[in-house]
C-alpha positions as CSV (number, residue, x, y, z in Angstrom):
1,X,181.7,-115.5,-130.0
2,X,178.1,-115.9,-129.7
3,X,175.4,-114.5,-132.0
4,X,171.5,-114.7,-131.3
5,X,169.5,-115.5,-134.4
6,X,168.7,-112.4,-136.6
7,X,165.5,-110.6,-137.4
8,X,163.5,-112.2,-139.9
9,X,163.6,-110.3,-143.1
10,X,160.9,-107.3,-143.5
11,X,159.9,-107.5,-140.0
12,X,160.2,-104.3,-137.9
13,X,161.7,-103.3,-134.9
14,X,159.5,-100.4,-133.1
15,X,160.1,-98.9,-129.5
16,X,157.8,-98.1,-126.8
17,X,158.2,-94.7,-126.3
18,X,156.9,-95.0,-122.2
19,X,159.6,-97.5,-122.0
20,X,162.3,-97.2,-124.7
21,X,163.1,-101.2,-124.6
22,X,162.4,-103.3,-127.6
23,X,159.3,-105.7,-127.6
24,X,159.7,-109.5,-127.2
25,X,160.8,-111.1,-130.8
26,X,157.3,-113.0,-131.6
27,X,157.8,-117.1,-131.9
28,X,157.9,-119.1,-135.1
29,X,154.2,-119.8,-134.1
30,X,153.1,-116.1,-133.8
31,X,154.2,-115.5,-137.4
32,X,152.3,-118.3,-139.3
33,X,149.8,-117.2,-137.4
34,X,149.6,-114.0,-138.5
35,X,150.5,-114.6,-141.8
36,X,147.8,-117.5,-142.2
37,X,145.7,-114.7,-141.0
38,X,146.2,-112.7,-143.7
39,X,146.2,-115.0,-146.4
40,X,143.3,-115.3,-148.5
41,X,142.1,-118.6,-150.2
42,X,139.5,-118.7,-152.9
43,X,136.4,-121.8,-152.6
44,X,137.9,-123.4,-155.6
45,X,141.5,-123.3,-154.9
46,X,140.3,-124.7,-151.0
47,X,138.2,-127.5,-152.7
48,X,141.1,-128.3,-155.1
49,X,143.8,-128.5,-152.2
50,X,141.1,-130.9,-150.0
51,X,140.7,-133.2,-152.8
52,X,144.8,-133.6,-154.1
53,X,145.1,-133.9,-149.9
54,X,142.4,-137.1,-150.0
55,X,143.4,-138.4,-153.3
56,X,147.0,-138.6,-152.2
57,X,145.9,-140.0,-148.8
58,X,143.5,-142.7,-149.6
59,X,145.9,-143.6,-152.4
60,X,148.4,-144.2,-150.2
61,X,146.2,-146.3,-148.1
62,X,144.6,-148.2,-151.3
63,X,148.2,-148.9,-152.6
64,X,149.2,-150.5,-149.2
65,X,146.0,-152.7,-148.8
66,X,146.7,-154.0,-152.5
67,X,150.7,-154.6,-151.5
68,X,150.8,-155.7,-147.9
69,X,147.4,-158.0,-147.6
70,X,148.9,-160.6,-150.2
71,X,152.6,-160.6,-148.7
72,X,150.9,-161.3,-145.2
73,X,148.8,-164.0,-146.9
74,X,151.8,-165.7,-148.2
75,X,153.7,-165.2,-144.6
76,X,151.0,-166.9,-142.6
77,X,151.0,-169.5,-145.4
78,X,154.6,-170.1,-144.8
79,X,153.8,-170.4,-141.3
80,X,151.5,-172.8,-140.8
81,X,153.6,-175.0,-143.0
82,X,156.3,-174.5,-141.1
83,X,154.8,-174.4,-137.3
84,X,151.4,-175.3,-137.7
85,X,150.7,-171.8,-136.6
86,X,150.0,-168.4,-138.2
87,X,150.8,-165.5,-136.1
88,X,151.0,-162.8,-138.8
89,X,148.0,-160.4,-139.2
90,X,146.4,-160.0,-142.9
91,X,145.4,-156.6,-141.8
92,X,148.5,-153.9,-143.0
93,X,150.3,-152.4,-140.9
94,X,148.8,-149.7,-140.7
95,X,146.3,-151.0,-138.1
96,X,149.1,-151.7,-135.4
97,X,148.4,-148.4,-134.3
98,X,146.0,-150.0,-131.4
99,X,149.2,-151.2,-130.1
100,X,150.5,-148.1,-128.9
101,X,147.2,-147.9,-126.1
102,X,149.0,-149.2,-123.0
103,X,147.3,-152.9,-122.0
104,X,145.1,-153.4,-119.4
105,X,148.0,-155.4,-117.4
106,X,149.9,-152.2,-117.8
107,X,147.3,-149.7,-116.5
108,X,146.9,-152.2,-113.4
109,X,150.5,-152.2,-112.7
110,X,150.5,-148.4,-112.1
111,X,152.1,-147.3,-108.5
112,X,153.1,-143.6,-108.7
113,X,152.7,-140.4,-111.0
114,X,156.4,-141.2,-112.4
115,X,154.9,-144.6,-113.6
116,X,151.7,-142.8,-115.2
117,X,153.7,-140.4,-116.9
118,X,155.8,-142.8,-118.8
119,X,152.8,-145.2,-119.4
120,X,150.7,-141.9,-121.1
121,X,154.2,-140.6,-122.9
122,X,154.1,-142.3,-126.2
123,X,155.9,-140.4,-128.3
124,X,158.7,-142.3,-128.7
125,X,156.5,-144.8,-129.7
126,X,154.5,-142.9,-131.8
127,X,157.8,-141.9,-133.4
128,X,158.7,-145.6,-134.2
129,X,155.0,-146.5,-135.2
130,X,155.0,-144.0,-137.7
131,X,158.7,-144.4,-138.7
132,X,157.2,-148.2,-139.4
133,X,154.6,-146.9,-141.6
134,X,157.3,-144.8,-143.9
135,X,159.4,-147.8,-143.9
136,X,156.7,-149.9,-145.3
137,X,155.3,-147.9,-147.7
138,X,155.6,-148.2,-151.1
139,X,154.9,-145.0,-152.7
140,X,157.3,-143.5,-150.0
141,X,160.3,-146.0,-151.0
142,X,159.1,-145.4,-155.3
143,X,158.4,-141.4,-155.2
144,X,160.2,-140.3,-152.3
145,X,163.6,-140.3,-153.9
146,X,162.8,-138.4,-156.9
147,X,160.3,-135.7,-155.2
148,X,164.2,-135.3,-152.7
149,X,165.8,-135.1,-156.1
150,X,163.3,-132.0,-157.0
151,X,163.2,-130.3,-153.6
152,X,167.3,-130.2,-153.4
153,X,168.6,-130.0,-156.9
154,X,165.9,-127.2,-158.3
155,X,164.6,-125.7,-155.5
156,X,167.5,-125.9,-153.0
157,X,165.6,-127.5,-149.9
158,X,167.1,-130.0,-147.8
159,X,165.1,-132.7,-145.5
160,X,163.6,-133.5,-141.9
161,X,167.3,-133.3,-140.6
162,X,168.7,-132.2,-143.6
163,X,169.8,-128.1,-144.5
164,X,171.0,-127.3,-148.0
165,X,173.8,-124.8,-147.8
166,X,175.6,-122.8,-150.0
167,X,178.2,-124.2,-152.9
168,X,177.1,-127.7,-152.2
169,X,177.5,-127.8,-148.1
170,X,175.2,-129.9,-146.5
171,X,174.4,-129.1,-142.9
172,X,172.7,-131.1,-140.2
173,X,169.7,-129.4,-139.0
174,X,170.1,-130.0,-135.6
175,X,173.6,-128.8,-135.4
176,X,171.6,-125.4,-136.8
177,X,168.9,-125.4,-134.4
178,X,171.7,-125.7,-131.3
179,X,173.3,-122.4,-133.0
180,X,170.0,-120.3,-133.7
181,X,168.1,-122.0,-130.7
182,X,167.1,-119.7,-127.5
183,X,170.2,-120.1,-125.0
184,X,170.1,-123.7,-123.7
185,X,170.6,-122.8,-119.9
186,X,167.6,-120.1,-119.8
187,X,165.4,-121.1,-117.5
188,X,162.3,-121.2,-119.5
189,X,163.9,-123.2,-122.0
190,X,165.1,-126.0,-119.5
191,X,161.7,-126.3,-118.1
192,X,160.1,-126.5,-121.3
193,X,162.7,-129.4,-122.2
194,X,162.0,-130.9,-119.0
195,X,158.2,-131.0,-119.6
196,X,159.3,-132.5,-122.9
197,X,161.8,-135.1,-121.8
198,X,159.9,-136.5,-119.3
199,X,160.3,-137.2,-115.4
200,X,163.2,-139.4,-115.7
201,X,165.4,-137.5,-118.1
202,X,167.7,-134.7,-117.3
203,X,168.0,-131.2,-119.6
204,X,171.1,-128.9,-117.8
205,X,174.3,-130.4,-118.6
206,X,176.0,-128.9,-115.6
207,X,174.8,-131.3,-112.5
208,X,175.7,-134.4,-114.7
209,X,179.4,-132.8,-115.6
210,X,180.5,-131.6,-112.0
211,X,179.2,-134.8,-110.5
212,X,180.9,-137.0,-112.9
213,X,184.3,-134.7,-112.2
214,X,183.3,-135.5,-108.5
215,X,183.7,-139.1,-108.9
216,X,187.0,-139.1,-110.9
217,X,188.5,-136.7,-108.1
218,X,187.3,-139.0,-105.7
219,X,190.1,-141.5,-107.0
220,X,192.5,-138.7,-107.7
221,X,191.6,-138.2,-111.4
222,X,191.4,-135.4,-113.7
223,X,188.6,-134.5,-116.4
224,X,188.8,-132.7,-119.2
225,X,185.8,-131.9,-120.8
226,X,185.9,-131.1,-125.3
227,X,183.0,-129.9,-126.4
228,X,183.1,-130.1,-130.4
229,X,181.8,-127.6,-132.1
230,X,179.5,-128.4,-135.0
231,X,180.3,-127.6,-138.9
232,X,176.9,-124.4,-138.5
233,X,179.3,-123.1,-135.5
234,X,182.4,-123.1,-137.7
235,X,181.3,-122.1,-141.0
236,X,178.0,-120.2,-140.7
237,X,179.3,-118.3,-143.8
238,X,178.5,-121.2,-145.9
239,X,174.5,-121.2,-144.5
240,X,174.1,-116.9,-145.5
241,X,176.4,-114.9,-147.3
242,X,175.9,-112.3,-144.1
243,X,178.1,-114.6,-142.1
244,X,181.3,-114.0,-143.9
245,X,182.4,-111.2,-141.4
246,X,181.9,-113.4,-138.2
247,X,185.6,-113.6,-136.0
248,X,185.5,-116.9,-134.6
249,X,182.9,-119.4,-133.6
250,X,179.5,-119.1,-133.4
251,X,178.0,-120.5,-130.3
252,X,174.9,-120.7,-128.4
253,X,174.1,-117.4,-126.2
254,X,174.3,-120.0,-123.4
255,X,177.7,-121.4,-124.1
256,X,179.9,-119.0,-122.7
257,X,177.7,-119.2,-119.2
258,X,178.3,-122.9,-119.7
259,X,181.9,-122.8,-119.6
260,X,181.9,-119.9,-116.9
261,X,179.9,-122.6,-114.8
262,X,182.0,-125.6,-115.4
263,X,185.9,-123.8,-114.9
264,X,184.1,-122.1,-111.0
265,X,183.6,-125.7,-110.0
266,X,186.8,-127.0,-111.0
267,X,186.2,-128.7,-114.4
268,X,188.9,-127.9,-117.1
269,X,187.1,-127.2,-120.4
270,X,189.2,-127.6,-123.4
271,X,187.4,-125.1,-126.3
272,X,188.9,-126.8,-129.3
273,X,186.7,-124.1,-131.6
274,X,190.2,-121.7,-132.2
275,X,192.1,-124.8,-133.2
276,X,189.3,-125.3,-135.6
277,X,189.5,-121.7,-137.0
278,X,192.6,-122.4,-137.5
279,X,192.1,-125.1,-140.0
280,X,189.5,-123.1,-141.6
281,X,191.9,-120.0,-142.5
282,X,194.8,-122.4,-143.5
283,X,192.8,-124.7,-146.0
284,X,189.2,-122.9,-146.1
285,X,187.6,-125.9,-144.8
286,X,187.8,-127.9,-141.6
287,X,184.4,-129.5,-142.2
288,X,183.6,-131.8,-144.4
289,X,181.3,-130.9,-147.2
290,X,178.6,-133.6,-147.0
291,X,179.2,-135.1,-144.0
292,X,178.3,-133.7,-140.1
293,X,181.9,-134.3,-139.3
294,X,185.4,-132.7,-138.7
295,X,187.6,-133.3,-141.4
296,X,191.1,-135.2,-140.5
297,X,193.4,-132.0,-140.5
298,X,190.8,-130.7,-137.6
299,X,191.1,-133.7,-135.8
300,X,194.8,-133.6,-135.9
301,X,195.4,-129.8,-134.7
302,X,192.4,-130.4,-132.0
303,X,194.7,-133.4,-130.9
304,X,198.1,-131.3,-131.2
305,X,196.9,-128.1,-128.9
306,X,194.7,-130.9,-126.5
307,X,198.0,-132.8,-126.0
308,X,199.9,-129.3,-124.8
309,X,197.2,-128.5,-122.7
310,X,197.4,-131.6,-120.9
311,X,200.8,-131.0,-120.1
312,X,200.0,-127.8,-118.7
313,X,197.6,-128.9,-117.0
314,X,198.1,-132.4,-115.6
315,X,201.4,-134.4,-114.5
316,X,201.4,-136.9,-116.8
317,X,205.1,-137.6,-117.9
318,X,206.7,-137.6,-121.0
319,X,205.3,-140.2,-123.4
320,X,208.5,-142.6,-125.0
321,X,206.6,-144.6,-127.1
322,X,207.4,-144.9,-131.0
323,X,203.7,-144.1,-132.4
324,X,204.2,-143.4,-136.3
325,X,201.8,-142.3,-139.0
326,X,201.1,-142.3,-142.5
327,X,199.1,-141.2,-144.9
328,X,196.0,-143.0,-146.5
329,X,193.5,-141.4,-149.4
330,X,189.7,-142.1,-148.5
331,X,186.8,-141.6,-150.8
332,X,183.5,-141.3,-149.3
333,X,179.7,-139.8,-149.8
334,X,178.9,-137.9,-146.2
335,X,176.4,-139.2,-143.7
336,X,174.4,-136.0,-144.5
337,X,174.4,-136.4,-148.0
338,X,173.2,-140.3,-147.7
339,X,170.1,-138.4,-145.2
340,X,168.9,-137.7,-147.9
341,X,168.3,-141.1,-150.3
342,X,168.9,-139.5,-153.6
343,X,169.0,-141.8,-156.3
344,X,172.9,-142.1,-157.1
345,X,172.6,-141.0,-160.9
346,X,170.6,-137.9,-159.6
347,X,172.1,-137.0,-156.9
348,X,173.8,-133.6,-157.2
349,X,176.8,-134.4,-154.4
350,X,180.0,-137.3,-155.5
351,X,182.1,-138.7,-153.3
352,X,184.9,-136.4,-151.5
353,X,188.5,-137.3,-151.3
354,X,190.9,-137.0,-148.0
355,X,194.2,-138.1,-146.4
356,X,194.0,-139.6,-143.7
357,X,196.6,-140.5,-141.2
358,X,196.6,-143.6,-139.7
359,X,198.7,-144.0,-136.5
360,X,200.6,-147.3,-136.3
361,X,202.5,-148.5,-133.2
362,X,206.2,-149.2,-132.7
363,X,206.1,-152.9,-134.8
364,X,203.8,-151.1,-137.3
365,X,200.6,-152.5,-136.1
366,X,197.7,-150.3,-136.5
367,X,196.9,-148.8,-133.3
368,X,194.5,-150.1,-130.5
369,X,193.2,-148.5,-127.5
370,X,195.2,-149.7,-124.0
371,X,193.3,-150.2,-120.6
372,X,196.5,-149.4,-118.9
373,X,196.4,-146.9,-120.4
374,X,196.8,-143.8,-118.0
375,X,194.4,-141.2,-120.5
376,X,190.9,-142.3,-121.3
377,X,189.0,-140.7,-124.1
378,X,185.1,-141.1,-123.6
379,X,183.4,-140.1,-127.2
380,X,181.0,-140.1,-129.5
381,X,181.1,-140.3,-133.6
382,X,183.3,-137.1,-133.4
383,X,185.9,-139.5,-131.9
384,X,184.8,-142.4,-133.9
385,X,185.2,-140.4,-137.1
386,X,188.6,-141.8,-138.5
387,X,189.0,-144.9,-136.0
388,X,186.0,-146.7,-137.2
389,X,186.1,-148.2,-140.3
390,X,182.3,-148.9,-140.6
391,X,181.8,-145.2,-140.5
392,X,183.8,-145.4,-144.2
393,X,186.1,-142.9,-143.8
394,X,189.4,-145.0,-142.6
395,X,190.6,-146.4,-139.3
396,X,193.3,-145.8,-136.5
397,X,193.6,-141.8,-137.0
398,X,190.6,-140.4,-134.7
399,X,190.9,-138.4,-132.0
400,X,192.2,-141.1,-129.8
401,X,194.9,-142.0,-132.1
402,X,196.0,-138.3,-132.8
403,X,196.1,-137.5,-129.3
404,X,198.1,-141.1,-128.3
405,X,200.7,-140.1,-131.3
406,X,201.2,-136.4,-130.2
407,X,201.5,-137.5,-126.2
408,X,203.6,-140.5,-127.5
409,X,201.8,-142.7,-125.0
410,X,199.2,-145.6,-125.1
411,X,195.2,-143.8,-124.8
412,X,192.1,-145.8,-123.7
413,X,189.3,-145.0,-125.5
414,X,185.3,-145.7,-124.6
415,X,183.0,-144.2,-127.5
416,X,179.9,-144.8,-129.5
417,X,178.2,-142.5,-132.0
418,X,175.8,-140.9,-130.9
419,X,173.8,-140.0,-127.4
420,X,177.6,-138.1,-126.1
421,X,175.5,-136.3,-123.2
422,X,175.4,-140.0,-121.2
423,X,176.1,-143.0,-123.1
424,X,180.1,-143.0,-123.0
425,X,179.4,-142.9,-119.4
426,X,177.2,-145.4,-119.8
427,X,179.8,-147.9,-120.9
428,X,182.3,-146.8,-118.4
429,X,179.9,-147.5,-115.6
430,X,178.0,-150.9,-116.9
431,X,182.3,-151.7,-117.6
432,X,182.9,-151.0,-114.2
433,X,180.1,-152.6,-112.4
434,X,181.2,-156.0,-114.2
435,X,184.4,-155.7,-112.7
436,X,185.7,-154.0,-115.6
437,X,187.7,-151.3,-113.9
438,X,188.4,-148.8,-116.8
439,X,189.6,-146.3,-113.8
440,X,192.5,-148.1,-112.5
441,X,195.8,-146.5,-113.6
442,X,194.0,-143.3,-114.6
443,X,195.2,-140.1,-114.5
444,X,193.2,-138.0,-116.5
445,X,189.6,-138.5,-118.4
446,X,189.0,-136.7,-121.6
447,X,184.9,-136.6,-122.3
448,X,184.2,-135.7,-126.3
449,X,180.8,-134.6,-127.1
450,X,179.3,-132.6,-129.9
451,X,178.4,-129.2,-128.8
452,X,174.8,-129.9,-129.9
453,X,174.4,-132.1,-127.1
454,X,174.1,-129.1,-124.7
455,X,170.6,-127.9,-126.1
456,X,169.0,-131.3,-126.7
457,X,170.9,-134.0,-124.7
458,X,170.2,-136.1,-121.6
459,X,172.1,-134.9,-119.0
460,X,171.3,-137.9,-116.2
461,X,173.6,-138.3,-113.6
462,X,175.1,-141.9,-114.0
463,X,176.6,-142.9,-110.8
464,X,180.3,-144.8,-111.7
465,X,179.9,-148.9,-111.4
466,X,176.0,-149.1,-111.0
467,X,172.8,-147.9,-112.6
């Protein structure tokens, strides 16, 4: 089910009376702007916000000139004893911020508009230049985990990526935004991404999902595409108590449209959101609480309906391997959760507890992905969830090693977290063109990717073996 976001509270809807339709919703913009427009500030409480705004500021800047001048004199020190040379600046870092104008080499080297563009698009690096600056700061790395401490614990705010739900549920805010967002496939929406993205990246999903099931058909293979719905789309009832009532998943007013588009050119979609519900009535929960990701039991009946779909829909015989599994306990603290750099003896979330299966093959060796294998799993940290011990929540009982135990039948798997709109294909094809063929033997694909991917992924079309 799909559900556009709701009115904001106190705001009215009125009717033209020549027309009888409802008026355009205004933007997030429009409000504050009308709001600032009615809000009145007195001289003294203007003057007083100016100076806390500079005292904080040039502290900040005072703080770093007294911390970072003296370590960068000690570091060219150690230089020049050691090379002779000192290559370190004394100035902070701050003043790196020149770096991001493009060099007169650079400008030169210009041949087309395409080549401008990306030369004049900084924001990435403006996004790491400033990311720099947080890292380095010392107030930021002193204050900022208390003043998270305050905003979370007594006035229930989250963080840049982080939303504070209710009973304790942490949600990532972009899994939100994809939810609440305009639909993803309006045409308005795409262009503005594409304006955003840049000439070289790619905003609809479609293009880069039919060609890639293009090129598998090309060599007689199937793909099966599982979209994973985030924890907002699952449990919106723990973001507003309004929610409770909602049937279902809630989904992006484009993602129906989506899936409409995909199964009329021949691409099998496998919605694993109703296995998901069905983890959620059974145990309340098939998220986990502070942490962006599935919980194991959601994994497990995703893999179980997956595996009978495939047999409805592919030919792949009857698996007679011996895959077992058994149980493992994992504690762990939630990627969300860690977002936010609480200090651990203030920090109002503990570890959670689940059991895990781990699949183990016929001599009881944990399991391991085989390039003979005639299923390959392409994925992101939805897959790697489980099978990924770095991730701390246990190994060999992801996705991959669900869906190999219920099939009864070695899986290959190709994943890395994050970036599921291209970079599983990404490895496929840079496997490939090395004379890695991950194809051969392949009878059906399987591509994971988190739903949210549809609204803010890039879609590029990777052709299979070069790039």
């Amino acid at each position: 089910m799909t559900r556009r976001p709701e009115m904001p509270a106190g705001a009215r809807a009125s009717v033209d009376p020549a027309t009888r339709s409802a008026p355009a919703r205004a933007s997030r913009e429009e409000e504050a702007q009308r709001t600032l427009a009615r809000t009145a500030v007195s001289r003294r409480v203007a003057w007083l916000a100016c100076g806390a705004f500079l005292l904080t500021a040039f502290s900040e800047l005072a703080v770093q000139h007294a911390v970072e001048i003296p370590r960068n004199i000690r570091a060219r020190q150690d230089e020049i004893q050691k090379t002779g040379a000192a290559r370190t600046s004394l100035l902070p870092r701050a003043y790196q911020v020149i770096d991001l104008l493009p060099s007169a080499d650079q400008v030169r080297a210009v041949r087309s508009f395409s080549q401008a563009w990306d030369l004049l698009n900084t924001r990435d690096r403006i996004q790491q230049y400033t990311d720099s600056l947080k890292d380095a700061s010392e107030l930021w790395q002193k204050l900022s985990p208390y003043t998270q401490v305050v905003l979370t614990g007594l006035l229930g705010g989250g963080g840049n990526d982080v939303c504070v739900g209710r009973d304790g549920w942490l949600f990532y805010r972009p899994d939100l935004d994809y939810v609440i967002g305009q639909p993803f496939l309006d045409s308005s929406v795409l262009q503005r991404r594409q304006q955003s993205a840049g000439l070289n990246a790619a905003v609809d999903p479609r293009p880069a999902i039919i060609d890639f099931a293009h090129q598998l058909r090309a060599r007689d293979i199937g793909l099966i595409v599982l979209p994973v719905p985030s924890k907002a789309c699952i449990h919106p009832e723990r973001l507003s108590s309004s929610m409770e009532v909602a049937v279902g998943a809630v989904q992006n007013a484009s993602f129906g449209q989506f899936k409409q588009d995909l199964e009329s050119a021949g691409v099998l979609v496998f919605d694993p959101a109703e296995a998901m519900g069905a983890v959620k009535a059974d145990r309340a929960e098939a998220f986990l609480r502070t942490d962006s990701h599935w919980r194991p039991e959601a994994v497990e009946l995703v893999a179980s309906r997956l595996a009978e779909f495939l047999r409805r829909k592919s030919s792949l015989p009857e698996g007679t391997a011996a895959y077992r599994r058994d149980a493992r306990t994992v504690r762990n603290l939630g990627d969300i959760a860690r977002m936010l750099r609480l200090p651990v003896d203030c920090s109002p979330w503990t570890e959670e507890s689940i059991t895990i299966h781990p699949v183990t093959d016929p001599a009881g060796r944990p399991w391991r992905p085989d390039k003979r294998a005639g299923v390959l799993i392409l994925g992101d940290s939805y897959a790697n969830i489980y099978s990924v011990d770095g991730m701390g929540w246990g190994s060999s009982a992801g996705l991959a090693e669900q869906i190999s135990f219920e099939l009864q039948r070695p899986v290959d798997r190709l994943s890395r977290n994050d970036a599921g709109a291209w970079a599983s294909r990404a490895m496929l094809s840079d496997a490939m063109a090395q004379g890695d063929d991950r194809l051969a033997g392949k009878k059906v694909v399987i591509w994971e990717f988190a739903v949210r991917e549809l609204s803010e992924g890039d879609w590029k079309v990777i052709p299979l073996g070069k790039q």
